[in-house]
Steps between C-alpha positions, in 0.01 A plus 500: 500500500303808616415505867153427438596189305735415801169497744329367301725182371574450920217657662229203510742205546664685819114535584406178538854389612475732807147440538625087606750666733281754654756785393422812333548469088559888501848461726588192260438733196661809624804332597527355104484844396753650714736192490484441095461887382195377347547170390831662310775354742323158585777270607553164346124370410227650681652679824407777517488546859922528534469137694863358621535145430394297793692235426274289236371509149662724240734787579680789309767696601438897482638809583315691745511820705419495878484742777791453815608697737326809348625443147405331188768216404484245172534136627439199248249249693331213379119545406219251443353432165177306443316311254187693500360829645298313698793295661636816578196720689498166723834494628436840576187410720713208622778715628300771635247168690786299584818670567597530836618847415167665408245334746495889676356579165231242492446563835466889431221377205295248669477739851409835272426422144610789406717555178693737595607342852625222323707700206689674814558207658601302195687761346881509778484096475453481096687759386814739569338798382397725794217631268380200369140500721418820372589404148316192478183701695517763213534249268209312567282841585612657149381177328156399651712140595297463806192396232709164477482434872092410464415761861506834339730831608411564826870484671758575206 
């Protein structure tokens, strides 16, 4: 799959997933590119966002690489996998809207609105990567993703 066929096959379902959440699609979409190389290392059926199992529904066990204490290790985890593409964009929204851990994020959104604001403040709770914000901002800047959030460019 080509990475225009990758936007293109999640693009308008995380669109109108986001849209019922009031989160930005271009985040949700960025994230699925950095996470799944693509759509090349999608784990299980549809994740493509690297979500841990959270205890219900389907689950594979993968190998993965995080960052600790200043160094990549390989841990094998337990990772969701989903019936449909759909499923999957809404447990994102559900665990960035409902989990305790990121209401600082929502907060961030709802007070600014601002793209970017919420990347950096998503970015140290979602991922181990201490360059992940400015990897998923590139990523949706280099790609015209913010098209898929229905309000234009004016903050990416």
């Amino acid at each position: 799959m080509t990475p225009d066929e990758f936007i293109e096959m999640i693009g308008n379902t995380a669109g109108d997933v986001c849209a019922e959440y009031n989160l930005p699609a271009s985040v949700c979409i960025a994230q699925a590119i950095l996470e799944s190389g693509w759509g090349r290392y999608c784990i299980g059926q549809y994740n493509y966002f690297g979500r841990k199992w959270n205890g219900w529904g389907n689950y594979v066990r993968q190998q993965t690489t995080e960052y600790e204490n200043g160094h990549y290790v390989t841990i094998y985890d337990k990772f969701q996998s989903y019936e449909t593409l759909e499923e999957a964009i809404r447990d994102w929204c559900i665990l960035i809207t409902e989990d305790y851990k990121y209401a600082e994020v929502v907060e961030a959104w709802e007070s600014t609105w601002s793209v970017e604001d919420f990347v950096r403040t998503l970015a140290p709770i979602y991922a181990t990567d201490p360059d992940y914000a400015d990897k998923v901002l590139s990523t949706i800047r280099a790609n015209d993703l913010d098209r898929y959030d229905g309000w234009g460019d004016e903050d990416v």
